[in-house]
C-alpha positions in Angstrom: -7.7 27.9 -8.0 -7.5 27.7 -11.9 -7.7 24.8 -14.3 -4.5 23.6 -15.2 -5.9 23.9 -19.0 -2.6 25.4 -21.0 0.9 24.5 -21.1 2.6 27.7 -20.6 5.1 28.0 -17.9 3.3 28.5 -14.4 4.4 29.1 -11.2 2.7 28.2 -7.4 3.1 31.0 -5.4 2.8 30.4 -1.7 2.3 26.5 -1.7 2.9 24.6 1.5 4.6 21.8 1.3 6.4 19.4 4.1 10.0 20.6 4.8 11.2 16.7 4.5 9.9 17.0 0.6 12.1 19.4 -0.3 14.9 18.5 1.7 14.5 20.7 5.0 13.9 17.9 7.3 13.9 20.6 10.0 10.8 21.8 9.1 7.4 20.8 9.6 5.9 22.5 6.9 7.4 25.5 4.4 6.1 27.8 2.2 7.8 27.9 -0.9 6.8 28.6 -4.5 7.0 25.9 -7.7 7.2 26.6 -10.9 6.0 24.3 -13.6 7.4 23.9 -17.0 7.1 21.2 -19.9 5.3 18.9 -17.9 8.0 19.2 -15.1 8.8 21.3 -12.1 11.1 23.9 -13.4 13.9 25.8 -11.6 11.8 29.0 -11.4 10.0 31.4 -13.8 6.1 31.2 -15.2 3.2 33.2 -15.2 2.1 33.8 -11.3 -0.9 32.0 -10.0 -1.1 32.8 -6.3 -2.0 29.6 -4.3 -2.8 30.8 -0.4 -0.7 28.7 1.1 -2.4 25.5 -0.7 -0.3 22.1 0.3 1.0 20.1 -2.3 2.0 16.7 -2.4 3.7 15.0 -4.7 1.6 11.9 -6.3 1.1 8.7 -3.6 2.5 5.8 -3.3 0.2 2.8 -2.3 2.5 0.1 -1.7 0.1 -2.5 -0.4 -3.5 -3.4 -1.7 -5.6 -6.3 -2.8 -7.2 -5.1 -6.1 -8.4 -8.5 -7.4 -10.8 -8.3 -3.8 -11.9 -5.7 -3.7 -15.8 -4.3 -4.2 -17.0 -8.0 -4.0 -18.6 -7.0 -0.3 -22.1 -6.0 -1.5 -21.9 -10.0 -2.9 -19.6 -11.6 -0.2 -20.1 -9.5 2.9 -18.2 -10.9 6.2 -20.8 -12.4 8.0 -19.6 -11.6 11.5 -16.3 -8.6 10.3 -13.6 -11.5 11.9 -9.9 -12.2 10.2 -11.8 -15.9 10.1 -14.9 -14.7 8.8 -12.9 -12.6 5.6 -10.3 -15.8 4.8 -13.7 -18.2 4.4 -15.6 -15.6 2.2 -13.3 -14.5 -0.2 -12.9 -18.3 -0.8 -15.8 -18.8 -1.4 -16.5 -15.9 -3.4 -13.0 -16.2 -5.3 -14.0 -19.8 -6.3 -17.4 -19.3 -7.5 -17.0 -15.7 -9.5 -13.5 -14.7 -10.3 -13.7 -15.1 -13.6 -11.4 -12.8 -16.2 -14.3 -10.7 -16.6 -15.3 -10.0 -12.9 -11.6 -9.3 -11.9 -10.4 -7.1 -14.3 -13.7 -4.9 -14.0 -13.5 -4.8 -10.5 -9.3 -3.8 -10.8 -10.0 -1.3 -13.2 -12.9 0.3 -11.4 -10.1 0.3 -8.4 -7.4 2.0 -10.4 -9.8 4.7 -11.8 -10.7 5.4 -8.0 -6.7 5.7 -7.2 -6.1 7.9 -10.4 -8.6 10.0 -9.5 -7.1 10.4 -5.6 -4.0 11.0 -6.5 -2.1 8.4 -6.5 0.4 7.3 -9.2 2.4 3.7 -8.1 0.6 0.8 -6.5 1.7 -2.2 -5.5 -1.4 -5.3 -5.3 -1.3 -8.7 -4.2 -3.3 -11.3 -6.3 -4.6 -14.4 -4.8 -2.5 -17.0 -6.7 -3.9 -20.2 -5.5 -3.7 -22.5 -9.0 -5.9 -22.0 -11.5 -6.6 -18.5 -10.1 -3.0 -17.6 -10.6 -3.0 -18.2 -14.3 -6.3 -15.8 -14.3 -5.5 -12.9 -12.2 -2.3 -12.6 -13.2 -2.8 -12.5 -17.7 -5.3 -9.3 -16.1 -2.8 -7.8 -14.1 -0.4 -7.6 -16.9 -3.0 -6.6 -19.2 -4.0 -3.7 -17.1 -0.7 -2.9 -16.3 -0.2 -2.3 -19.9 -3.0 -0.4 -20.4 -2.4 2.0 -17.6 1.1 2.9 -18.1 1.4 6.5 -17.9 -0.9 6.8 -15.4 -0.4 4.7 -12.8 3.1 2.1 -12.5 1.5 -1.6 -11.3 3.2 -4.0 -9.6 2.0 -7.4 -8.7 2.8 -9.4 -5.7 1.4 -13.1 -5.4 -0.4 -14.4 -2.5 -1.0 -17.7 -0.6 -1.4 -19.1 2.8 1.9 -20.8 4.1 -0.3 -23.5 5.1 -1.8 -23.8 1.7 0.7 -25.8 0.1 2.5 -29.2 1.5 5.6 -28.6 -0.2 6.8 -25.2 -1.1 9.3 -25.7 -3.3 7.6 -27.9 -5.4 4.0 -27.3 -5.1 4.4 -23.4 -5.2 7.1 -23.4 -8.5 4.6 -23.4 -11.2 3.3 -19.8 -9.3 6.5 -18.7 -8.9 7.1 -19.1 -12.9 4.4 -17.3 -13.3 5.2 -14.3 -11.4 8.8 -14.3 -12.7 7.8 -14.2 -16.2 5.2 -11.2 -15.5 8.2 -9.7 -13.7 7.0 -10.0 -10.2 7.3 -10.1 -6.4 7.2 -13.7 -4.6 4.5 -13.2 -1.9 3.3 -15.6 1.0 1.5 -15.4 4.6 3.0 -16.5 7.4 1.5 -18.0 10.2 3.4 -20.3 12.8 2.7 -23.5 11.5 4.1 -26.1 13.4 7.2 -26.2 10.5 7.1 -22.5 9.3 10.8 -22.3 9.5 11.5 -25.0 7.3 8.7 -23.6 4.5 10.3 -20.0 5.2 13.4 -21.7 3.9 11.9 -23.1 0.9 10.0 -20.4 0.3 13.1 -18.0 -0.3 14.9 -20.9 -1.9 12.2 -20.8 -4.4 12.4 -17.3 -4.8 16.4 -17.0 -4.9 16.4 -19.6 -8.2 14.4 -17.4 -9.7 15.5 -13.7 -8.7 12.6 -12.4 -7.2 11.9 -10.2 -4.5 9.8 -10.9 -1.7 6.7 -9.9 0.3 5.1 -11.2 3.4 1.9 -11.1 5.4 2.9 -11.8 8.6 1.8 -11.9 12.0 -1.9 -10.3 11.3 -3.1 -11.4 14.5 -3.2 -10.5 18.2 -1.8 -13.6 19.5 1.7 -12.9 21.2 3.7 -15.9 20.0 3.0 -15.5 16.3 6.5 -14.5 15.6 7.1 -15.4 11.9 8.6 -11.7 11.3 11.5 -12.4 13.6 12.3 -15.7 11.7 12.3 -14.2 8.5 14.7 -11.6 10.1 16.8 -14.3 11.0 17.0 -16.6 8.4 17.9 -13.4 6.3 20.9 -12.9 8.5 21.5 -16.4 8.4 21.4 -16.7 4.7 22.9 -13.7 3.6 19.9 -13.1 1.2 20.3 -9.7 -0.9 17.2 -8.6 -2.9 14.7 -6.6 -0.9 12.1 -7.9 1.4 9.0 -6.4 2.7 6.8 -7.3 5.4 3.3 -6.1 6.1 0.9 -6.1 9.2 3.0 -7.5 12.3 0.9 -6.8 14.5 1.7 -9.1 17.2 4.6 -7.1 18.1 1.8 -4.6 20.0 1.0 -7.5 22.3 4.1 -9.3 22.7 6.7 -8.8 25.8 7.9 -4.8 25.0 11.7 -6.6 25.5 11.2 -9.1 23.3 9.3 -7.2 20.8 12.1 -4.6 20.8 15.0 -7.2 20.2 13.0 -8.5 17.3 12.8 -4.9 15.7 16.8 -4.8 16.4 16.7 -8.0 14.2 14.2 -6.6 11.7 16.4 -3.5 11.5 20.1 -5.5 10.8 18.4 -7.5 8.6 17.2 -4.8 6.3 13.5 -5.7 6.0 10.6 -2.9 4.8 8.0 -2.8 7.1 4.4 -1.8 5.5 1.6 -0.9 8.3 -2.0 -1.2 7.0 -3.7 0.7 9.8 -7.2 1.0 8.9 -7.6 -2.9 8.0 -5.8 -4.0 11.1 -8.1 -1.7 13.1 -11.4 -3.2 11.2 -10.0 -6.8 12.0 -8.3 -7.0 15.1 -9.3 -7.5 18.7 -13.1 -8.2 17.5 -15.1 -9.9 19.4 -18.6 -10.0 19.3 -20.3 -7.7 22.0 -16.9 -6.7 23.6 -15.6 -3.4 23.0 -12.1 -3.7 21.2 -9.3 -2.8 23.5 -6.1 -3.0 20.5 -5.5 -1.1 17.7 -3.7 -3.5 15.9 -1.0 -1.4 14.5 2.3 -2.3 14.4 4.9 -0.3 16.1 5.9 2.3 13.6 7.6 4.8 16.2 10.1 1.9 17.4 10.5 1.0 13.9 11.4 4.7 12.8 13.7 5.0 16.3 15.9 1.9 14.5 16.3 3.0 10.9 13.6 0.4 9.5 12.0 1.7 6.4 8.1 2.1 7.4 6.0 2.8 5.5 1.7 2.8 5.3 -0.6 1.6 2.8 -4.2 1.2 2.2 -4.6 -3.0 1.8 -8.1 -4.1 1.4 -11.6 -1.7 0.0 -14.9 -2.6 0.2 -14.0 -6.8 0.2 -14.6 -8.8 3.7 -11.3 -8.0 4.8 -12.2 -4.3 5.2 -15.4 -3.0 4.1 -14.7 0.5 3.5 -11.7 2.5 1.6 -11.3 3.8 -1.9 -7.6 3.6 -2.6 -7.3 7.0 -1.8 -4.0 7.4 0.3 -4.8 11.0 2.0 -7.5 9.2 4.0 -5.0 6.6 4.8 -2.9 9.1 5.8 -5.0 10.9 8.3 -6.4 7.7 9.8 -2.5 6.7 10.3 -1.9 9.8 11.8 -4.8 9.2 14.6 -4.4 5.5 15.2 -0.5 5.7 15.1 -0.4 9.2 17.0 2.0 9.9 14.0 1.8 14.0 14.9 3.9 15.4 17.6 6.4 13.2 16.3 9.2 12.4 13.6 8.9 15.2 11.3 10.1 12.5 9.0 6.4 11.2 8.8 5.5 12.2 5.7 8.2 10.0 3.7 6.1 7.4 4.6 3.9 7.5 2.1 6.3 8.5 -1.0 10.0 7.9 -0.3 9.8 5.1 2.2 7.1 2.8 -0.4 9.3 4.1 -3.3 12.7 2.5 -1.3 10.7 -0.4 -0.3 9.5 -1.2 -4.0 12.3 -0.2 -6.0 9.8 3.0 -7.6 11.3 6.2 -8.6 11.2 8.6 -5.6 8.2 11.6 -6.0 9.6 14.5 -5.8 9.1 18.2 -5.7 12.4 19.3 -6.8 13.3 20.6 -10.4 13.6 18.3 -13.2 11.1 15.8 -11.7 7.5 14.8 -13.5 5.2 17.9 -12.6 2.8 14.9 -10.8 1.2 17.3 -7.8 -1.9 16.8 -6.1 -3.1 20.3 -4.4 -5.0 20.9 -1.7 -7.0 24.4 -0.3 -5.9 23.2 3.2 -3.1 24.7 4.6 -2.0 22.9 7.3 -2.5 19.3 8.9 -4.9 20.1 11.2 -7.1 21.5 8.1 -5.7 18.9 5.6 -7.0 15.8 8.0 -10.3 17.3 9.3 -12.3 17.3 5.7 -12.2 14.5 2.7 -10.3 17.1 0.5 -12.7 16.3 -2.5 -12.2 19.5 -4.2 -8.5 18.3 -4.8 -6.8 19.1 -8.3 -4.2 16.5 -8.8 -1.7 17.3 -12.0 -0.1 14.6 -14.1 2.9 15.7 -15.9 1.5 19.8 -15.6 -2.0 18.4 -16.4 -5.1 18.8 -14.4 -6.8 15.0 -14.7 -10.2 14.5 -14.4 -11.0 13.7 -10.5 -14.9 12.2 -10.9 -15.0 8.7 -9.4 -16.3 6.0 -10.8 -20.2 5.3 -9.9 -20.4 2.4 -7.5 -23.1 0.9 -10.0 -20.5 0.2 -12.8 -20.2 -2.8 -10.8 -23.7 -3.7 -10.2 -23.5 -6.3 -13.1 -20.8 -8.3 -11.1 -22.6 -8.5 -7.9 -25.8 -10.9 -7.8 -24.6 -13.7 -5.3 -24.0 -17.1 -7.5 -26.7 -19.5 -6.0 
């Protein structure tokens, strides 16, 4: 393949792309030609360039991620790879070195990895437990400034339900914060003897403010965590309007397949954007020491398809005690989707789940292949799935408005600085 080094008109001759791209949702995958012209994908025309049937994507979506975590594990490994095990180190960790400094480093060495996969929009949670909130969230904006153009931030807080005695109060000064940074209202469920009641608050607290919402929820393999199905009912109850996203649920693999169902019924009246975070859920869940794991911990994306609910998957945690592995690079969340969630022979559908779905989910622009939209491609020799999902693709060439971007990754001893262990 050439380097993208000019800016006359080009076109792709024989790329393969998915059919639901390009609006043939009939199709698996087509071969079709693109033509590039301005920084944008033109109507037709350029100077040939013959591809072989390369697939192109349009740039990712990564709709769910932690980057204020993550790369502290070489400092704050999980001492036994338990959901338990990852909430008491980052604590630890969080309280004794996230400083300005070692957070926006460690973001920024995050985003260059994403950039340099392919990916253009990301979504990340901050950990906004007061006075961390006040730090993490001056270097998200900061960053988010100094990135635009290349990759669109949005920030989501974070705390435990059970973190705080009184929502409404004891979570406001947060939820200032996050409204003036413009936003989303985040929070982890667990069933807490009065989650409905802090549920209530909790989008009370949001509503006076305007702010979308985003929960963890249900990241466990215990069968009566059902905070999902209450947010899906006090959403019908309430009548509340601005979008809301949910991540994880993976109790619904475990639970009763009739009651799980008529929760999804719920989930799908209601409205509510499911994210699935596969490979973290697979790290975490069902681990017991010296027992073979018997769950995957995904959540049930076919059902959810089946209904209507807008699903979508996302890479959550890299390299932090929640997950110890990752790079923000969304193709390899995609294949390990595809083998943990059996996503081929399936919905050929599948592949909005990683561009429009997040986009819907988020309120981001939708990719798109079609003419007039940003020439933001990322091309790959493979030419079919099976040859896309059996190699790590690093010889891709991702473009960013018609331009071929450098795709070296950072050096994993940038960080080397930030990780001696605070005695």
């Amino acid at each position: 393949m050439r380097s993208w080094a000019d800016d006359r008109p080009v076109r792709l001759k024989n790329v393969t792309v998915p059919g639901c791209l390009i609006g043939q949702p009939e199709h698996d995958l087509v071969v079709t030609d693109i033509s590039i012209d301005g920084g944008r994908i033109a109507q037709r025309g350029g100077a040939d360039i013959e591809m072989n049937r390369a697939m192109v994507f349009p740039t990712f979506i990564d709709m769910h991620t932690h980057l204020d975590k993550g790369h502290i594990w070489p400092r704050a490994a999980n001492p036994d790879g338990t959901f338990q095990g990852a909430l008491d180190t980052v604590g630890a960790d969080r309280s004794d070195n996230w400083t300005d400094e070692d957070v926006r480093t460690r973001m920024e060495f995050s985003l260059k990895c994403a950039h340099a996969h392919g990916t253009s929009v990301i979504r990340t949670h901050l950990d906004s437990i007061a006075p961390q909130d006040e730090i993490s969230w001056q270097v998200f904006s900061d960053l988010r400034q100094k990135w635009a153009g290349r990759i669109e931030l949005q920030g989501s807080s974070l705390i435990g339900c059970e973190g705080v005695e009184n929502i409404a109060r004891d979570y406001a000064d947060t939820a200032d914060i996050v409204a003036a940074a413009g936003g989303v209202l985040g929070l982890v469920t667990y069933p807490v003897p009065d989650i409905r009641q802090r549920l209530l608050e909790f989008f009370i607290l949001a509503g006076e403010r305007n702010l979308e919402v985003d929960f963890h929820s249900d990241e466990t393999m215990d069968p009566n965590s059902e905070t999902l199905r209450m947010i899906a009912e006090i959403i019908l109850k309430t009548g509340w309007a601005k979008p809301v996203t949910v991540g994880h649920c993976c109790s619904l693999s475990t639970q009763d397949e009739a009651r799980a169902l008529d929760t999804l019924d719920l989930v799908a009246k209601a409205g509510i954007n499911i994210v699935s975070l596969p490979m973290c859920n697979l790290y975490l869940q069902d681990r017991h020491a010296g027992r073979t794991p018997r769950n995957r911990g995904i959540t049930l994306v076919h059902e959810m398809l089946d209904r209507g609910i807008n699903i979508s998957f996302a890479s959550d945690n890299t390299r932090d005690p929640f997950y110890a592995y990752g790079d923000l690079d969304m193709l390899e969340v995609m294949r390990q989707a595809t083998r943990i969630g059996h996503l081929d022979h399936s919905n050929l559908s599948w592949p909005e789940t990683f561009f429009n779905n997040p986009a819907k989910a988020c309120g981001f622009d939708a990719p798109s292949l079609k003419p007039g939209a940003p020439a933001d491609i990322v091309v790959f020799t493979a030419r079919t799935w099976t040859e896309l999902f059996s190699r790590p693709q690093s010889d891709r060439i991702v473009l960013r408005k018609g331009e071929q971007i450098d795709t070296t990754l950072p050096n994993y001893s940038d960080l080397d600085r930030l990780m001696e262990v605070t005695p």
